[in-house]
Structure formats: structure tokens, C-alpha cells
C-alpha positions in Angstrom: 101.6 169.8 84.4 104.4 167.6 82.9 103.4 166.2 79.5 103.8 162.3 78.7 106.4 161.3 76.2 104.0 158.8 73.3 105.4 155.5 74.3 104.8 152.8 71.7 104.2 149.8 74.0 102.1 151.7 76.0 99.8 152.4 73.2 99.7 149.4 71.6 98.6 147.4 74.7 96.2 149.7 75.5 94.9 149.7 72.4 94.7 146.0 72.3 93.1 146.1 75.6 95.5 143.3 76.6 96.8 143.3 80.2 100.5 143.4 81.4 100.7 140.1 82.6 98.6 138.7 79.4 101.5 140.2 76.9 104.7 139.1 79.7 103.4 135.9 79.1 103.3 136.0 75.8 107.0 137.7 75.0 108.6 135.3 78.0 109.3 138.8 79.6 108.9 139.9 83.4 106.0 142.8 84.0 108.9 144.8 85.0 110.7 144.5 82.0 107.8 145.4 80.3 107.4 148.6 83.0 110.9 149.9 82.0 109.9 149.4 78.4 106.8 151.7 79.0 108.8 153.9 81.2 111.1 154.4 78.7 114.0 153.1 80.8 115.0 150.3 78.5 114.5 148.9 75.2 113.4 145.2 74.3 115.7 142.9 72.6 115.4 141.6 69.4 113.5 138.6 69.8 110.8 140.5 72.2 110.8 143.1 68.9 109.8 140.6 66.9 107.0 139.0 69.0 105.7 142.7 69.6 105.9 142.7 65.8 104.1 139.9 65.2 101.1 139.6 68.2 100.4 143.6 67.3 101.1 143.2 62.9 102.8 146.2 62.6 106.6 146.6 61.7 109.6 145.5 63.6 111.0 149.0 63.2 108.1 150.4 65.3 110.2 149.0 68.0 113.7 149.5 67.6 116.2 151.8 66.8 118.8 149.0 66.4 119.3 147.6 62.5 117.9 144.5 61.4 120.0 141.4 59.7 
């Protein structure tokens, strides 16, 4: 059985119990952008960081790698 890589966005929405097109509305995103995020496929920019950041009040850096200004 191949084991799941944790996937931040995932969890979070999950845990939030808030549905894909609930949170794509939200962040101004497409569900499939927000399937490649969970996928793992692509990252979000900085301005959907942020949002995550703020509807979810944990830290930016839970959802980038990239530096912040």
C-alpha cells in the first residue's frame, strides 16, 4: 500500500470541515488549483498564502517555502 505524503492544505480543510468550493471562493482560486495544491503538484502564490494564513490563523510559513518581504 503506498503511504500518503501529509499535505498541509489537505489537513487544514479537512480540519475546518470547509468544502473545496467554500475555500476557492474564498482565496479567488479555481478547485483545480486548489487540487494541484493538495496533490502536491503546485504551490500557491503569495497572496493565496496569505489568505490561507489568515482564514486558518496559523503562520504564512506553514505555506511556503518562498521568503517573505
Amino acid at each position: 500500500m503506498k503511504k500518503e505524503k501529509f499535505n498541509i492544505y489537505k489537513a487544514l480543510r479537512e480540519k475546518c470541515n470547509i468544502d473545496v468550493k467554500t475555500l476557492c471562493d474564498a482565496l479567488n482560486i479555481t478547485p483545480e488549483d486548489m487540487a494541484e495544491y493538495e496533490n502536491g503538484k503546485k504551490e500557491p502564490t503569495l497572496e493565496v498564502s496569505e489568505k490561507l494564513s489568515y482564514l486558518y490563523s496559523c503562520p504564512m510559513k506553514q505555506f511556503t517555502n518562498k521568503s517573505i518581504p
